[in-house]
N, C-alpha and C positions, 0 to 999 in steps of 0.2 A: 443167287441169294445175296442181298445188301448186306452193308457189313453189321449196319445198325438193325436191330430186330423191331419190327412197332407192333408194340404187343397190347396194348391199353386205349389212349389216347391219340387219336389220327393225326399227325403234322399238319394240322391247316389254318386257317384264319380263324380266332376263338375272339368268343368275347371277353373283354379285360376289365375288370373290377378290382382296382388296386385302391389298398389302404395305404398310402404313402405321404411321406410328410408335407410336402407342396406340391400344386399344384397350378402352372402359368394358363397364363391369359392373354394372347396375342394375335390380335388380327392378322399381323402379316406373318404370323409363323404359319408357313403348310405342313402339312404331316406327313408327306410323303414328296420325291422327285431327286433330281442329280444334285450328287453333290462331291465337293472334291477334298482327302482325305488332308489333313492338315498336321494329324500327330496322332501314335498311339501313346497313350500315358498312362496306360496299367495293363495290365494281362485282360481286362473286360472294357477297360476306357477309350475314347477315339474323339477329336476334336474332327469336327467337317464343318465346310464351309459353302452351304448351300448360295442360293440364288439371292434368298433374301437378307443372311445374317449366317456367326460365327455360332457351330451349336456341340455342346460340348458332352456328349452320349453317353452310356452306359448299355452295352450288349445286353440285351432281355434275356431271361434266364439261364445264363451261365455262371456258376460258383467258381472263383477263381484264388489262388493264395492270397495272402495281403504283403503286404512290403515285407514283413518279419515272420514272414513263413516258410516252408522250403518249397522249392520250386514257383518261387516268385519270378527270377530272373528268366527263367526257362517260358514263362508263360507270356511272358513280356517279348520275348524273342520270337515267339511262334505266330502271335497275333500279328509282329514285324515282318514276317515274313512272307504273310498275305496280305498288308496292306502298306501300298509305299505312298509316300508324301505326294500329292499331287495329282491322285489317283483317281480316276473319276471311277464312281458308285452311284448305289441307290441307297438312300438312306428312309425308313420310316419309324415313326415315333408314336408312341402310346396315348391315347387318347384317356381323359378320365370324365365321362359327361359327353358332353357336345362338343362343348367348344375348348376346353380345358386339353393341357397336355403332364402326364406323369413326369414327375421330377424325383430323383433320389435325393437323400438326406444333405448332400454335397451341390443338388442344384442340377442334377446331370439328365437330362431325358433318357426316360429307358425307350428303347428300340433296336431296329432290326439293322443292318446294312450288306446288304446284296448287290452282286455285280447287275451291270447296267444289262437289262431285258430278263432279270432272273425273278423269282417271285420272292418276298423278302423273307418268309419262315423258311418254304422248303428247302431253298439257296441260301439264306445269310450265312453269312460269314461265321455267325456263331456256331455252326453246324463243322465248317472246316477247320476252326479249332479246337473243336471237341475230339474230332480226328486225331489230330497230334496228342491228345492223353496227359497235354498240361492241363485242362479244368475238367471241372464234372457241371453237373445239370441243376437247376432249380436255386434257388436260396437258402445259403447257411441256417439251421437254425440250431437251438439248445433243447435238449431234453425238456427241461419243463416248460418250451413258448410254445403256442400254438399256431399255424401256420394261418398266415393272415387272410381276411376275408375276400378272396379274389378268384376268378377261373380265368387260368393263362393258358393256352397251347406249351404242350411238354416241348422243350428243346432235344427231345433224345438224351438228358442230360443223365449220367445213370442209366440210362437203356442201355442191357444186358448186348453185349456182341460177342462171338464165338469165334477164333479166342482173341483178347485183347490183345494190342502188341505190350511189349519189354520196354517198353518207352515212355516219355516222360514222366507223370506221377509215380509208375509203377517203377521205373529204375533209378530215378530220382530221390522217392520221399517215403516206396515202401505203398504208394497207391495211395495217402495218405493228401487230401486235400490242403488241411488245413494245421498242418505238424511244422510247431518251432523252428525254427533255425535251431537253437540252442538244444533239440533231443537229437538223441541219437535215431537213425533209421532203423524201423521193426522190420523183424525180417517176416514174410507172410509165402503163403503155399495153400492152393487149393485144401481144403480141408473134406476126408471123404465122404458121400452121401451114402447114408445107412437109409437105404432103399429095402423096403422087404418085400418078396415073391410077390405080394399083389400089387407092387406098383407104389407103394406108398411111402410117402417120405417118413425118417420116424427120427432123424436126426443129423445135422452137419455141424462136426467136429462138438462144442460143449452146449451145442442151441438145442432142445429137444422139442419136437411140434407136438400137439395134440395129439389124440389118435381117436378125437369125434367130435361131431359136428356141434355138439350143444354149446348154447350162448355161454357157459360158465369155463369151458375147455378153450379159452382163447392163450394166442400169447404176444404179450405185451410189447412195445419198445423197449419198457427200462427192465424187463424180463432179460432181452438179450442185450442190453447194457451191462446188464449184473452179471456178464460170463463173459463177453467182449468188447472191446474198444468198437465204438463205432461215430461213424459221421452223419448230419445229419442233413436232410435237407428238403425244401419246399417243392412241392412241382404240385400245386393247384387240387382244387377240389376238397381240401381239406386234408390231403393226401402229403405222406412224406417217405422219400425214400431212405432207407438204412444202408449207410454202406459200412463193410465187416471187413475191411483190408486184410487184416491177419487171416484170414479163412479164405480172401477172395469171395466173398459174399455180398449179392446186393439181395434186401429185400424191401418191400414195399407195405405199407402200414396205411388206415383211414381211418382218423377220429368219425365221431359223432355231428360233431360240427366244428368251425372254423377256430372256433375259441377253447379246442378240447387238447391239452397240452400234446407236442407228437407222444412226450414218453408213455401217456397212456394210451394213445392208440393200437390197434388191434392189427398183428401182420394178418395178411394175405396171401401175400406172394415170395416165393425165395428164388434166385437164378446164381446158377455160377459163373462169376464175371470176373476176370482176372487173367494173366498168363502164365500161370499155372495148366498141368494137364491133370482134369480134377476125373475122377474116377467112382463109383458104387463101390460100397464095401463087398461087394461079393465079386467084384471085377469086372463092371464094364464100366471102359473108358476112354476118352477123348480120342478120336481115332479108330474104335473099333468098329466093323462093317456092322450094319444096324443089325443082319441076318445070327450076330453073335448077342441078339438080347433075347432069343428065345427059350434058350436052356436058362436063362435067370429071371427070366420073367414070362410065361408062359399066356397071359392075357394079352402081350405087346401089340398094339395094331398100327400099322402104320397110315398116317391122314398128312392131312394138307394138300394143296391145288397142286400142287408137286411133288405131295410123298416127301415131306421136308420135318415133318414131327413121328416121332415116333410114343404112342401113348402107350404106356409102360402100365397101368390100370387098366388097358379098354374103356369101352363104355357103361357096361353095365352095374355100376356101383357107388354108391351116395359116400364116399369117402372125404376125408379132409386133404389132405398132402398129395392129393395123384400126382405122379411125376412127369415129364417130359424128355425123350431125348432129341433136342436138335439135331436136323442131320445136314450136311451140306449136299452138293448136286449128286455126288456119286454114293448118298448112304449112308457116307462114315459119321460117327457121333462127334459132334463138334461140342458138346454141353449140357446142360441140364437149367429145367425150369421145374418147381411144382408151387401148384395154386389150390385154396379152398376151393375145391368145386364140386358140382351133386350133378344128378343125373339130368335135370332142368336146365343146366350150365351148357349143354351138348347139342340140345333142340334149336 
């Protein structure tokens, strides 16, 4: 079982519709082919110097610190450590139109860079740094912007893995993206899932979920802003994921449309992401043989092409919160997912 879970959106070639500030025009720029690595200049920035010209990149969908944030230097050093000067790659760049290429606000083409014969999503590099646990996934945003008009392939950015390592963001900054230099580091710990006998999620730590399906029983971004610190960020589709450090929580939120601020958006999904060993208020936890969820959950069925999930609900029930236990090759519960879903979700 991969380390990273693809729970949503498939890692592959998407189509790209970027609102971005500029946008070039040149004949002799190609969009894709080798190129040889010239300089990293940020945790996400990389200068290459293809066939035709010097081209000065930005990694596609990775959120990364800024200069005066913690774990700046750390992400700077990790990016360095997979790419050295000199290096021959593959580099591809984002198209906006036909002929046009995406530029960031700094002039930098967004795109991919992959080792030579690798495919540029599934293999970019921006995948093996996400590994090291210096960046997270998607674009920074704020509570009240809305995540801009585009459909991007997810970077895995944010995708929930079981369990994370102890390392960089999380031993660093507290897991904490985008935290001062100047704060102090939050201390954060799995936070327990108050799972009830049918499977249903009903609360982690001071975030409390619905307990029904009606359009008016939703809960909000700035719902679980108003109880935790959280970070925020773009991964497409109108979609923004919550990250909840101090709990070890990600969850996932979809406005209405492209222009519906993320704080109003509506979660979906919650996972426990973190290195933390996160546990059920009645006591099943990380670790435990999946055959120990039956005495606390007596609908538990175990699915997957591998028997890798264990669904803590069954099937037969139109619920909000069904829960999930992850399980790795040998059974044991490696985590917890639960998503809005009814019995049409199953078919």
């Amino acid at each position: 079982m991969g380390r990273n879970l693809d729970w949503a959106v498939a890692l592959g070639a998407a189509l790209v519709v970027l609102a971005a500030p500029s946008a070039a025009r040149a004949k002799d720029l190609r969009a894709a082919g080798p190129a040889k690595i010239v300089s990293v200049d940020g945790p996400a920035l990389v200068t290459v110097k293809t066939q035709q010209r010097t081209l000065k990149m930005r990694l596609f969908g990775i959120d990364a610190p800024e200069r005066d944030e913690c774990g700046y230097s750390g992400a700077v050093k990790a990016l360095k450590g997979l790419l050295r000067p000199k290096q021959t790659m593959r580099y591809e760049i984002i198209r906006d139109g036909v002929r046009s290429f995406e530029r960031d606000a700094a002039g930098r083409y967004f795109g991919w860079i992959s080792r030579p014969g690798q495919d540029s999503v599934f293999n970019s590099v921006a995948h093996e740094l996400l590994d090291t646990e210096w960046v997270t996934g998607g674009d920074q945003l704020g509570l009240n912007e809305a995540p801009p008009e585009h459909v991007f392939t997810e970077m895995g950015a944010g995708t929930p893995s079981f369990p994370r390592s102890a390392q960089g963001l999380w031993a660093a900054c507290g897991g904490h993206t985008h935290l001062p230099v100047s704060s102090a580091v939050p201390a954060h710990a799995p936070a327990p899932w108050n799972v009830n006998a049918d499977g249903m999620l009903e609360s982690v730590g001071p975030i409390t979920f619905p307990s029904t399906l009606t359009p008016e029983a939703t809960l909000t971004v700035a719902e679980v802003a108003a109880v935790a610190p959280v970070e925020l960020g773009d991964v497409g589709n109108g979609r923004c994921h919550v990250r909840v450090p101090s709990l070890e929580l990600l969850l996932y939120a979809t406005s209405l449309s492209a222009r519906h601020p993320c704080g109003k958006a509506d979660v979906y999904g919650a996972w426990a992401t973190g290195p933390g060993k996160v546990a059920t208020t009645n006591g099943l936890a990380a670790g435990a043989p999946h055959t120990s969820a039956a005495m606390r959950f007596p609908r538990a069925v175990r699915t997957g092409t591998e028997g890798e999930r264990l669904e803590l609900s069954g099937f037969d029930h139109e619920w909000p919160w069904r829960t999930t236990a992850i399980l790795d090759e040998q059974g044991l519960v490696l985590g917890f997912e639960a998503m809005i879903r009814s019995r049409g979700d199953d078919d």
